[in-house]
Chimera marker file (.cmm) of the C-alpha trace (Angstrom):
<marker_set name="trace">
<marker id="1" x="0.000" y="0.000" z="0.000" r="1" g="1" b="0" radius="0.5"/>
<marker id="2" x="1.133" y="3.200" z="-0.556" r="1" g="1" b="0" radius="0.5"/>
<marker id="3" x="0.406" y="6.981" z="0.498" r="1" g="1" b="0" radius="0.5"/>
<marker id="4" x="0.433" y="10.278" z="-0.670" r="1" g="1" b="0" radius="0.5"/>
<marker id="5" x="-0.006" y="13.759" z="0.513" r="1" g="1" b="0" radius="0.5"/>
<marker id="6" x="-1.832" y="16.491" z="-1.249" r="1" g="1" b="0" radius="0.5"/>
<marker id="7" x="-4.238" y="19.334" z="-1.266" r="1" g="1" b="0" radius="0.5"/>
<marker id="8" x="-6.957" y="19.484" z="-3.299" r="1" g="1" b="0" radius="0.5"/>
<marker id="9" x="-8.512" y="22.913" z="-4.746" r="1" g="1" b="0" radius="0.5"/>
<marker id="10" x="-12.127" y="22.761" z="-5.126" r="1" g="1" b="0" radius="0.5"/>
<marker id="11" x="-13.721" y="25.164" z="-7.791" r="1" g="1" b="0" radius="0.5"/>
<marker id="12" x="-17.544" y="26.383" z="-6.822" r="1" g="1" b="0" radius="0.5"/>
<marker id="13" x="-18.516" y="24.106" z="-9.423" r="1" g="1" b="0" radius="0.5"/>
<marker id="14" x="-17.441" y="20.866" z="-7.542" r="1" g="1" b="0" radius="0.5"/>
<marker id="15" x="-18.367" y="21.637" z="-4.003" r="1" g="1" b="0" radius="0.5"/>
<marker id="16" x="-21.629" y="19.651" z="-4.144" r="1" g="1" b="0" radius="0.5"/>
<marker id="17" x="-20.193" y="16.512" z="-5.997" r="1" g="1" b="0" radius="0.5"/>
<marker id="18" x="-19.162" y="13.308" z="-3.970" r="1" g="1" b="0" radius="0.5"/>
<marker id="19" x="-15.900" y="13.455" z="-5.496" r="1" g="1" b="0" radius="0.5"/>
<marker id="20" x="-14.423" y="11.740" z="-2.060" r="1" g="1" b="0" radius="0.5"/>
<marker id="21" x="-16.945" y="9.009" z="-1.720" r="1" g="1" b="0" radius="0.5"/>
<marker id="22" x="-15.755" y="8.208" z="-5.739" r="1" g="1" b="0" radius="0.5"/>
<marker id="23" x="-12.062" y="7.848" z="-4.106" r="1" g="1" b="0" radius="0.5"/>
<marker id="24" x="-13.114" y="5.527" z="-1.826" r="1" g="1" b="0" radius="0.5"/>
<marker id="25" x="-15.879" y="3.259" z="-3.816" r="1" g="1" b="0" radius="0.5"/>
<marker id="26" x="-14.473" y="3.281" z="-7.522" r="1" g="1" b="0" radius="0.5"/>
<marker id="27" x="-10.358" y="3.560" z="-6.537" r="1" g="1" b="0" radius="0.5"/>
<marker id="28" x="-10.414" y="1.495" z="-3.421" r="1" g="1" b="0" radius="0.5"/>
<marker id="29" x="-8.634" y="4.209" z="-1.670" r="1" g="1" b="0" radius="0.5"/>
<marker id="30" x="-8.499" y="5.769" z="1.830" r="1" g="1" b="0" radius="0.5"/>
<marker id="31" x="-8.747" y="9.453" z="2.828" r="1" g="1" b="0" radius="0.5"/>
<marker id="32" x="-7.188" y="10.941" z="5.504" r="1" g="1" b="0" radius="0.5"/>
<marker id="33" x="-7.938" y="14.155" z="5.545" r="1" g="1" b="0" radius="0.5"/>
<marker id="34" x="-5.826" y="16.862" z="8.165" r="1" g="1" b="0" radius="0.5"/>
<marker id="35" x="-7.158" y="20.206" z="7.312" r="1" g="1" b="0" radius="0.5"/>
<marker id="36" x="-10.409" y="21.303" z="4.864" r="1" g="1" b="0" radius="0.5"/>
<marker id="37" x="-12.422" y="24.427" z="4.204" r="1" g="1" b="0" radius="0.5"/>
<marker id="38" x="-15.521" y="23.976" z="1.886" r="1" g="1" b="0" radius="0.5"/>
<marker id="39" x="-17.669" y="27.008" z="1.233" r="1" g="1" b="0" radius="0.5"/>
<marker id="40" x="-20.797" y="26.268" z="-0.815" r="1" g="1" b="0" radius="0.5"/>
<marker id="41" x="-20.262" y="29.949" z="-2.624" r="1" g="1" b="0" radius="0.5"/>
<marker id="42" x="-16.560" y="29.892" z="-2.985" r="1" g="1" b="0" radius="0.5"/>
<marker id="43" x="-14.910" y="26.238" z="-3.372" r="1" g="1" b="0" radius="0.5"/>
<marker id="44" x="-12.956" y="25.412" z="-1.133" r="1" g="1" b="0" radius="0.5"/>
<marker id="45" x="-9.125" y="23.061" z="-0.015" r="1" g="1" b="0" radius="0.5"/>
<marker id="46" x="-8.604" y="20.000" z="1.368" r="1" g="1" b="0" radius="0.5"/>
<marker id="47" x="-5.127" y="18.585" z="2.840" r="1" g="1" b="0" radius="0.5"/>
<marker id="48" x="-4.805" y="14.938" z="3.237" r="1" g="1" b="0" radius="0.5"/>
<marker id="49" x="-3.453" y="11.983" z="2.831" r="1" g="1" b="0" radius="0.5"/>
<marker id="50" x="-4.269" y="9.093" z="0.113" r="1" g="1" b="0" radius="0.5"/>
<marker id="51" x="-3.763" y="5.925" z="0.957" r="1" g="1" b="0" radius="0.5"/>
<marker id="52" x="-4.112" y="2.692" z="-1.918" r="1" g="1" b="0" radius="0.5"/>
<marker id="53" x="-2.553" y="0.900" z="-4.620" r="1" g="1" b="0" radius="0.5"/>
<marker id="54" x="0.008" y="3.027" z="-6.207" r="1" g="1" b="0" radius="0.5"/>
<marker id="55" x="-2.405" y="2.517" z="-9.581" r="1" g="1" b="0" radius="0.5"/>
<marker id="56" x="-5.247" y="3.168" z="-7.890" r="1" g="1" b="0" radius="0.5"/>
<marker id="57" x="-4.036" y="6.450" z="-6.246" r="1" g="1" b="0" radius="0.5"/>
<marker id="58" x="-2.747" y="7.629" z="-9.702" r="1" g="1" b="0" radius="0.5"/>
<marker id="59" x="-6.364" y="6.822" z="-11.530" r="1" g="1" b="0" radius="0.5"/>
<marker id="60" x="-7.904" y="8.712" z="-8.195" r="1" g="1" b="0" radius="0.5"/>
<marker id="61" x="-6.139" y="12.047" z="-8.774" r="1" g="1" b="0" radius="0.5"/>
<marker id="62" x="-6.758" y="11.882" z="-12.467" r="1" g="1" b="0" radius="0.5"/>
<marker id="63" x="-10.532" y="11.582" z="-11.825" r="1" g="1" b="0" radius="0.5"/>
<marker id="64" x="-10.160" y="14.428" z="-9.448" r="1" g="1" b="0" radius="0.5"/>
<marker id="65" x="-8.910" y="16.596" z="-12.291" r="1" g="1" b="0" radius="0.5"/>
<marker id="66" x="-10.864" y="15.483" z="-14.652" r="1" g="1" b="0" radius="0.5"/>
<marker id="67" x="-13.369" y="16.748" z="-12.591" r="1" g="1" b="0" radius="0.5"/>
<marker id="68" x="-12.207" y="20.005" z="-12.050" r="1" g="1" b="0" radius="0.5"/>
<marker id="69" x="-10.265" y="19.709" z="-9.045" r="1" g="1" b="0" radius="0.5"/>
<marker id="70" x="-6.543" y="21.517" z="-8.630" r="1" g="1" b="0" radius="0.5"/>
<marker id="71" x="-4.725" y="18.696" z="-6.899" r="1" g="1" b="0" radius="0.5"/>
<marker id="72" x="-0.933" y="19.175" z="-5.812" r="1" g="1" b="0" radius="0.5"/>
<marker id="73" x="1.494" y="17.947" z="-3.384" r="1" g="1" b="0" radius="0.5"/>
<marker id="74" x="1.293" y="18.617" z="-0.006" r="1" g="1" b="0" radius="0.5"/>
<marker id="75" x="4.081" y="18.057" z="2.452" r="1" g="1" b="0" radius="0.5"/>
<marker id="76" x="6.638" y="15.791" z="0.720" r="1" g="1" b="0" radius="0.5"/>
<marker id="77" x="9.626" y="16.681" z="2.727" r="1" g="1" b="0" radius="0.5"/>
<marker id="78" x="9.283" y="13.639" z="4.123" r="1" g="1" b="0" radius="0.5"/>
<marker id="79" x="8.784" y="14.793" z="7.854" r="1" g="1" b="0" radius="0.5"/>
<marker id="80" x="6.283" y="12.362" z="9.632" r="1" g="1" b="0" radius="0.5"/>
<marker id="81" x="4.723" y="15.290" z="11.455" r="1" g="1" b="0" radius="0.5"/>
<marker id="82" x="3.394" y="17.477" z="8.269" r="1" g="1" b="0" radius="0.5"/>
<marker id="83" x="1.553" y="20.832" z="9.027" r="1" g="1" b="0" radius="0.5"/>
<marker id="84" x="-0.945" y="22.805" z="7.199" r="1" g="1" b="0" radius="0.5"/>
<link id1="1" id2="2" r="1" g="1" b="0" radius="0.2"/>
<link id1="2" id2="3" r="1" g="1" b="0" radius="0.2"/>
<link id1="3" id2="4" r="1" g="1" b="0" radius="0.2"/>
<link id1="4" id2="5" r="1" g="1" b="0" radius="0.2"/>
<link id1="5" id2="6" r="1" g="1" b="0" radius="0.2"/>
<link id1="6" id2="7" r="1" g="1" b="0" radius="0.2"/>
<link id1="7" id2="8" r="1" g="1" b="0" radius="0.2"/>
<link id1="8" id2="9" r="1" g="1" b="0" radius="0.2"/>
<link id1="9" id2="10" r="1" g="1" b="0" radius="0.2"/>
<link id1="10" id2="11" r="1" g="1" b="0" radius="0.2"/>
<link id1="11" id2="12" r="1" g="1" b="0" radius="0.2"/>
<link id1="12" id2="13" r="1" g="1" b="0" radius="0.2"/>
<link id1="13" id2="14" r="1" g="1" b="0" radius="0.2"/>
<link id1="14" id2="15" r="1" g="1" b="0" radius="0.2"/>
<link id1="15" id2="16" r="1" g="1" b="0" radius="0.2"/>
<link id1="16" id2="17" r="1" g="1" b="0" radius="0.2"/>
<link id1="17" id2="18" r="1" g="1" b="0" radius="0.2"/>
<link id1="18" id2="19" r="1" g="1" b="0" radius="0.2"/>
<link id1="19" id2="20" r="1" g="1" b="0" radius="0.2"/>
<link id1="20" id2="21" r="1" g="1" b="0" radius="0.2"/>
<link id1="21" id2="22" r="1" g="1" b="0" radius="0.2"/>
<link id1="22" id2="23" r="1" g="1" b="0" radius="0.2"/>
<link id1="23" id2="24" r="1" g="1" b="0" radius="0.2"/>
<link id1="24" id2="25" r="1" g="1" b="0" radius="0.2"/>
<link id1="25" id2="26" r="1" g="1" b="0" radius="0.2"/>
<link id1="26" id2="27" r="1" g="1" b="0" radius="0.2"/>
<link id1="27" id2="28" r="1" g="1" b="0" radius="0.2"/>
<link id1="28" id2="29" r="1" g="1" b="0" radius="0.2"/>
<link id1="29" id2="30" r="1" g="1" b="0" radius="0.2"/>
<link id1="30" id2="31" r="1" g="1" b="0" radius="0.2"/>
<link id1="31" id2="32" r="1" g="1" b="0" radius="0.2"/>
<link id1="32" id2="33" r="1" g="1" b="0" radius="0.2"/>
<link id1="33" id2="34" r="1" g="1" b="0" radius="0.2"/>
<link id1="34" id2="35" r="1" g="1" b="0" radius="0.2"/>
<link id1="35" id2="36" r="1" g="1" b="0" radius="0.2"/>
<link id1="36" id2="37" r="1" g="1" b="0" radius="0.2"/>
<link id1="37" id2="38" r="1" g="1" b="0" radius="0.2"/>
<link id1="38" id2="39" r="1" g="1" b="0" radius="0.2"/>
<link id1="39" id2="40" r="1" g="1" b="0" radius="0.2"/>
<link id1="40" id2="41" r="1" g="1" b="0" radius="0.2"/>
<link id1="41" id2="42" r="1" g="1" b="0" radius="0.2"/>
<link id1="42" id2="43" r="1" g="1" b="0" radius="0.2"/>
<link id1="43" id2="44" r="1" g="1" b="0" radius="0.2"/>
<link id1="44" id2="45" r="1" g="1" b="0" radius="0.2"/>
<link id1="45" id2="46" r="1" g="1" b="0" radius="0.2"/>
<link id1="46" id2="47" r="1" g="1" b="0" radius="0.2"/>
<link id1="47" id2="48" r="1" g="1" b="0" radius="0.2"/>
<link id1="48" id2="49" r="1" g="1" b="0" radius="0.2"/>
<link id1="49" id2="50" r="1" g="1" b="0" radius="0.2"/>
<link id1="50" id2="51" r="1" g="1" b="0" radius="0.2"/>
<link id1="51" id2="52" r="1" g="1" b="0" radius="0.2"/>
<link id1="52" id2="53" r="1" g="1" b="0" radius="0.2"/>
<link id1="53" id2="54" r="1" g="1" b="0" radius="0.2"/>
<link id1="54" id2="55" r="1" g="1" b="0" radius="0.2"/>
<link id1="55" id2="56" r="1" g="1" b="0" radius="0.2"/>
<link id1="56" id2="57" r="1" g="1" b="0" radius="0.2"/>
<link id1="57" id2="58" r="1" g="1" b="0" radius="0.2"/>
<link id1="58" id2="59" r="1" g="1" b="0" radius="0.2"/>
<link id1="59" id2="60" r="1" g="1" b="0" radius="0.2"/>
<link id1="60" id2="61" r="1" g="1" b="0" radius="0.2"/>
<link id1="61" id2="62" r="1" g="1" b="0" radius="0.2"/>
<link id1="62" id2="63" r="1" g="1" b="0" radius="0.2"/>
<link id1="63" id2="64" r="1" g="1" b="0" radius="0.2"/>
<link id1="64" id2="65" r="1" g="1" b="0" radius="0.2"/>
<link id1="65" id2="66" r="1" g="1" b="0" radius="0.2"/>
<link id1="66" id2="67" r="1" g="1" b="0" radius="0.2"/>
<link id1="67" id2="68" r="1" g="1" b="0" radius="0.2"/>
<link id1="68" id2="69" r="1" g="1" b="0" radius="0.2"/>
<link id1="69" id2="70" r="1" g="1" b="0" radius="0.2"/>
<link id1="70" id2="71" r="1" g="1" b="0" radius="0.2"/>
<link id1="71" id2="72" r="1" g="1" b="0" radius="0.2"/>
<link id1="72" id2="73" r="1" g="1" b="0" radius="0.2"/>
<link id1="73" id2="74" r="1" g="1" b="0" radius="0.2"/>
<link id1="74" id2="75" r="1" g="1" b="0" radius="0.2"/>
<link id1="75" id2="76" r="1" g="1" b="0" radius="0.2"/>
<link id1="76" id2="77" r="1" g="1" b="0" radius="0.2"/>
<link id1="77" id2="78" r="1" g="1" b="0" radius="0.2"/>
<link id1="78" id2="79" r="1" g="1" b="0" radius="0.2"/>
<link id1="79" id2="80" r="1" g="1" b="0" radius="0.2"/>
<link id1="80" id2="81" r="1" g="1" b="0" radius="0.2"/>
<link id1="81" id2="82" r="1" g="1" b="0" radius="0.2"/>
<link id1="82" id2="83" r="1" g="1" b="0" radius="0.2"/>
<link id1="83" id2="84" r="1" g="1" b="0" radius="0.2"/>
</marker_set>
């Protein structure tokens, strides 16, 4: 299994849209999400960490920006104790 850290930009268009529940149903993969700010007239961020099969992970964030979503790296220094 392996893990991944990023944060996730959410245009207004995508705030409604179970785009986590996809992640975990269609990509087998496990959220763990550290920091998140969703505003119904804005968008909105989340930080967290992915957890899968590397493939799975990969196919994950491209359905994520395929859907709209910004997604980046978050806290790859490779420090265990990651803030946000």
């Amino acid at each position: 299994m392996s893990s991944i850290r990023v944060q996730l930009n959410y245009p207004l268009e995508t705030v409604h849209e179970p785009l986590l529940y996809h992640l975990v149903t269609e990509y087998d993969l496990v959220p763990d999400i550290r920091r998140a700010r969703i505003d119904a007239n804005a968008g909105g961020f989340i930080f967290m960490e992915l957890s899968g099969e590397t493939g799975n992970i990969e196919q994950g964030l491209q359905y994520l920006r395929e859907r709209g979503v910004d997604v980046g790296l978050a806290g790859m220094d490779g420090a265990e104790d990651w803030s946000i």
